[in-house]
C-alpha positions in Angstrom: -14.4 61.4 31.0 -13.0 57.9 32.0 -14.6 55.3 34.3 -13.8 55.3 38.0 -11.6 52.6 37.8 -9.1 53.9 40.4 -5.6 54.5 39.6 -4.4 50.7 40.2 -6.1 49.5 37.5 -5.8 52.7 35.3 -1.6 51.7 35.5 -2.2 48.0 35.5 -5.0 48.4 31.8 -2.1 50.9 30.8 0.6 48.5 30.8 -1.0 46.2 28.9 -1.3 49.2 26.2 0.3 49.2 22.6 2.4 51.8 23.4 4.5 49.9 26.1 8.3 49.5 24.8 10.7 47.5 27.4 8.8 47.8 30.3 7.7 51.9 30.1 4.7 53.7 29.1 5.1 56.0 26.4 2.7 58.5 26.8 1.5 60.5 24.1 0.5 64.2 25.3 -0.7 67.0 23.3 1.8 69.8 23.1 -1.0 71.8 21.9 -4.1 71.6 19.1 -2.4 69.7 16.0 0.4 68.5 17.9 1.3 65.3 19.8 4.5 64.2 21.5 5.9 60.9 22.7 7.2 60.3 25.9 8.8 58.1 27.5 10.2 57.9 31.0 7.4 59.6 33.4 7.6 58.4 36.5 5.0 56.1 38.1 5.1 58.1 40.8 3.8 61.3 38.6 1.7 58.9 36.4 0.0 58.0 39.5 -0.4 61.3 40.6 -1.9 62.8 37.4 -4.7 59.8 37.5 -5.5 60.6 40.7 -6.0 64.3 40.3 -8.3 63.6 37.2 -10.3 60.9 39.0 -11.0 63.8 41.5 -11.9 66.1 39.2 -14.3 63.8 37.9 -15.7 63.1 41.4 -16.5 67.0 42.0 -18.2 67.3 38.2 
């Protein structure tokens, strides 16, 4: 469980990440136990939308 940072700074930490390559996120996800993927090409939109709906998660817990 993260901080309650809200999702502005969430993106704006994030783009300051390693993983930035010309100006877009690549996200590494879990495909499932033992196995990562890269991607590349989310969204902001669905970035956004996937901080939020952890950050409300969180706020129920």
């Amino acid at each position: 469980r993260g901080p309650a940072l809200g999702v502005d700074r969430y993106l704006d930490l994030m783009s300051h990440d390693k993983k930035m390559e010309a100006g877009r996120l690549r996200l590494v996800l879990l495909a499932r136990i033992g196995e990562a993927l890269v991607h590349a090409g989310a969204p902001e939109a669905e970035i956004r939308a996937a901080i939020a709906a952890r950050s409300a998660d969180h706020s129920r817990q």
